[in-house]
C-alpha positions in Angstrom: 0.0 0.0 0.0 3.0 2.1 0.3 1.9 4.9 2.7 -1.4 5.3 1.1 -4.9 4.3 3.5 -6.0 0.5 2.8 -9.1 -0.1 0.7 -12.4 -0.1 2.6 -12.9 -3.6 1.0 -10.1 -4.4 3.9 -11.7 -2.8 6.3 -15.0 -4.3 5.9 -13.1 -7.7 5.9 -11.3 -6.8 9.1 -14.5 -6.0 10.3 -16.5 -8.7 9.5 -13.7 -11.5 10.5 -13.6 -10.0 14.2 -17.6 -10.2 14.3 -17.2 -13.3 13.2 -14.7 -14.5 15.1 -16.4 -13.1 18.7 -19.7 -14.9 17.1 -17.5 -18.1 17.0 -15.8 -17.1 20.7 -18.8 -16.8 22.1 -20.7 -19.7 20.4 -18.2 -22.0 21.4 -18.4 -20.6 25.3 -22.1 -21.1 25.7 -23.3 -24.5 23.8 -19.2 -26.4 23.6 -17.5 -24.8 26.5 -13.3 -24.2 25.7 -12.1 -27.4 27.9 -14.4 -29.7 26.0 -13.1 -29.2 22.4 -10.2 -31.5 23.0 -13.1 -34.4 23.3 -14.4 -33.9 20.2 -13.4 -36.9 17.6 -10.9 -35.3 15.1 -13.5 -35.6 12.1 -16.1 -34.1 14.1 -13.8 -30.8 15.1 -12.7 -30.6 11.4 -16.0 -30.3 9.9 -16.7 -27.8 12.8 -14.0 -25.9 11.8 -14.2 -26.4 8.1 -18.2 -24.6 8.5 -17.0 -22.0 10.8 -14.0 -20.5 8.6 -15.5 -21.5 5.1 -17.3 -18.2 5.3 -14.4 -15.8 6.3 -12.1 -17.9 3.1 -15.0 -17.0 0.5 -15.1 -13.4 1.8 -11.5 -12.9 1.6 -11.5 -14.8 -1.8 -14.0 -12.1 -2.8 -12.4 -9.3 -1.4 -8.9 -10.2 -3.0 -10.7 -10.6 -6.7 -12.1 -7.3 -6.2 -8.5 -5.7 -5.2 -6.7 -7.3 -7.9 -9.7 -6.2 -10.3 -8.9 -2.4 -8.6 -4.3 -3.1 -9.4 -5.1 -3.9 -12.9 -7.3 -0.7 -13.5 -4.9 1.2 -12.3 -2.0 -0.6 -14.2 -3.6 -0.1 -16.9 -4.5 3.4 -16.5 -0.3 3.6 -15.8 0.2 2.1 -19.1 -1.7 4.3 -21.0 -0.2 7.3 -19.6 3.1 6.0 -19.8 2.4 5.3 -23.4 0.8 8.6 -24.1 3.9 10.0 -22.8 5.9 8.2 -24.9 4.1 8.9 -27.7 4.5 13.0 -26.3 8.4 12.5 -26.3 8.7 10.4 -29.7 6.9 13.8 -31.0 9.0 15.7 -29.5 12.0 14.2 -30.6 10.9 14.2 -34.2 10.2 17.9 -34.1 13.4 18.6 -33.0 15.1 16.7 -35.5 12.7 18.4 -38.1 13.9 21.9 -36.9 17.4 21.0 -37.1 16.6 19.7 -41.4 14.9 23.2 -41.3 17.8 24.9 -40.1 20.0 23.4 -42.4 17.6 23.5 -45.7 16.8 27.0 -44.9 20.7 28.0 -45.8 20.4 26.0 -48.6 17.0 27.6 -49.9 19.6 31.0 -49.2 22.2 29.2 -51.3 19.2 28.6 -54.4 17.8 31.7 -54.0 21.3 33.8 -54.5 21.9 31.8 -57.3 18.6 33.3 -58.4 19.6 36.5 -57.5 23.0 37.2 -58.8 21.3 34.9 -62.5 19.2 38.6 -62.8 20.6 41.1 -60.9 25.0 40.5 -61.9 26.9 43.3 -63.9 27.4 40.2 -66.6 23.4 39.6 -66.5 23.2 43.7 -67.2 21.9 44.2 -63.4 23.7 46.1 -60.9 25.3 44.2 -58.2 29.0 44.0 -58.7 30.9 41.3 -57.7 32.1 42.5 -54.6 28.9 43.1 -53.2 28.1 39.7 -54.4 30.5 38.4 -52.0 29.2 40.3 -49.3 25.5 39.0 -49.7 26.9 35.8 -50.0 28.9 36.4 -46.7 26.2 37.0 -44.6 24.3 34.9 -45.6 26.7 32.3 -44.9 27.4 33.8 -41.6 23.8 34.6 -40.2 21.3 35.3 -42.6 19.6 32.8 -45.0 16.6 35.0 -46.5 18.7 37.9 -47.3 18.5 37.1 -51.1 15.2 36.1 -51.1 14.4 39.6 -49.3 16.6 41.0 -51.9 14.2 38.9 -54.8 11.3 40.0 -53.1 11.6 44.2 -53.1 12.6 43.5 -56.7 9.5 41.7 -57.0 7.6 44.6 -55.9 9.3 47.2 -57.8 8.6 45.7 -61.4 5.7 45.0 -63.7 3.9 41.7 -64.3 6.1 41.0 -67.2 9.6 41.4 -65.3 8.3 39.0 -62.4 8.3 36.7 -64.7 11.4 37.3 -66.2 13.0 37.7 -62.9 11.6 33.6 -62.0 11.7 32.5 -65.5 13.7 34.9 -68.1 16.0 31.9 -69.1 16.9 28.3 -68.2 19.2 29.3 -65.9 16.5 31.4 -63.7 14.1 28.7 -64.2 16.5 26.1 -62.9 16.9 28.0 -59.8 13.0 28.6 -59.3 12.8 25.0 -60.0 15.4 23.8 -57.2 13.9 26.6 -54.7 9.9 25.2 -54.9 11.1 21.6 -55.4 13.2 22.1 -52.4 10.5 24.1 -50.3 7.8 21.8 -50.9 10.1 18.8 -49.6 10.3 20.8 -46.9 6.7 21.6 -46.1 5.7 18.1 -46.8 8.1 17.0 -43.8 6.3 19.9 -41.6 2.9 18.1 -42.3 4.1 14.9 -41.0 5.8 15.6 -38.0 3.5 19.1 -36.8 -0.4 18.1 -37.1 -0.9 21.7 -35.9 0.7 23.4 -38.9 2.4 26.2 -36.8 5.6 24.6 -38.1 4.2 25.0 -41.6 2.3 28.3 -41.4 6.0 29.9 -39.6 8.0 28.4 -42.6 5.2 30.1 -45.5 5.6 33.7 -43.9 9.6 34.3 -43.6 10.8 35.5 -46.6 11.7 32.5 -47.9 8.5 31.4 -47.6 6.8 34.3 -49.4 9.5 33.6 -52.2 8.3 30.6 -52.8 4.7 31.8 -53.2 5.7 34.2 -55.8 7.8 31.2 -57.6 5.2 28.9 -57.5 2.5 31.1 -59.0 5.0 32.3 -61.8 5.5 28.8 -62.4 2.4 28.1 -63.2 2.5 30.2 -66.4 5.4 28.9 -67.9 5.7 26.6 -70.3 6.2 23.3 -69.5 10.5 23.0 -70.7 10.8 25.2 -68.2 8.5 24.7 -65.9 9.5 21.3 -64.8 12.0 20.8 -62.5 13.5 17.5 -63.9 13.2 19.0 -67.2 15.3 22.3 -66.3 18.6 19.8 -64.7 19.3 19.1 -61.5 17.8 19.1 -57.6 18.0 19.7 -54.8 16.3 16.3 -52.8 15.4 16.8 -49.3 14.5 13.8 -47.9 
């Protein structure tokens, strides 16, 4: 019982064995008498006895089914919960190992996504950024700062027309390539979220960073290309996140 109160089924047991045994005490005393037991043949005082404890056996019998009945419950009941916390910390643990793939594909969505940037926006692809700053982007983010080329893709993609969206996603096979790689990659990614976060916080944090909102401009100029470049196994290689 380990410091805990016994059940009341005991108690009514203790009870009823005491009442039963003064019953016995006192039967005994007025119709037997104490000193005259040891004249009783053997068979005779075994049957006696047999009838007079028979009762108290069944009640205990009865009384230890219903305990055990109330350890198993409550075994059980320590199952499930251990189980359900087990289940919790398997969860767990696989969220955690998601966030680190997120961590790490997040870079390389930074690593697309310059590609992307410098394929449109380089002094040899008659943009502006010069190769020195070029290696500054890519600097930081190397250092701290995956979305800073998508940021960069994005102002762009709010400071021209319809037309030169497109052309910024899907001007030649090169920038198409890169679009490609970046949604292929990014849906990988999302389809792993769904999996391990039945929520979708995981998912919904992922779609509103910037590389997130990248990849919504991406995928809906994607959808009015043709298909050549349009498909990512058409356009060369990968990225595979799995």
């Amino acid at each position: 019982m380990s410091g805990r109160s016994p059940d009341w089924r005991i108690w009514l047991g203790l009870s009823v064995t005491t009442a039963w045994l003064i019953l016995g005490s006192i039967y005994i005393s007025s119709n037997i008498g104490w000193l005259n037991l040891d004249r009783i043949p053997a068979d005779e005082l075994g049957n006696f006895l047999e009838g007079a404890f028979a009762p108290l056996a069944f009640l205990w019998l009865v009384i230890g089914y219903f305990l055990q009945q109330k350890e198993l419950q409550q075994n059980t009941e320590a199952l499930r919960q251990q189980s359900e916390q087990m289940a919790e910390s398997v969860q767990h643990a696989r969220q955690d190992t998601f966030l680190q793939v997120v961590r790490n594909v997040r870079y390389q969505l930074g690593t697309i996504s310059g590609f992307l940037y410098i394929s449109s926006q380089s002094i040899n692809a008659d943009g502006t950024v010069t190769a020195e700053e070029q290696s500054r982007l890519f600097a930081e983010q190397s250092a701290a700062d995956p979305e800073v080329f998508s940021r960069r893709l994005l102002e762009l993609n709010i400071q021209l027309d319809d037309e030169q969206r497109y052309q910024l996603f899907y001007g030649t096979e090169i920038r198409a390539r890169h679009s490609n790689n970046f949604i292929f990659t990014f849906e990988r990614l999302m389809r792993r979220a769904e999996q391990v976060d039945t929520d979708n916080m995981i998912k919904d944090a992922l779609l509103s960073n910037g590389h997130g909102m990248l990849y919504r401009n991406a995928k809906r100029h994607q959808a009015n290309a043709p298909e050549d470049l349009a498909d990512h196994r058409l356009t060369g290689a990968y990225l595979n996140v799995s």
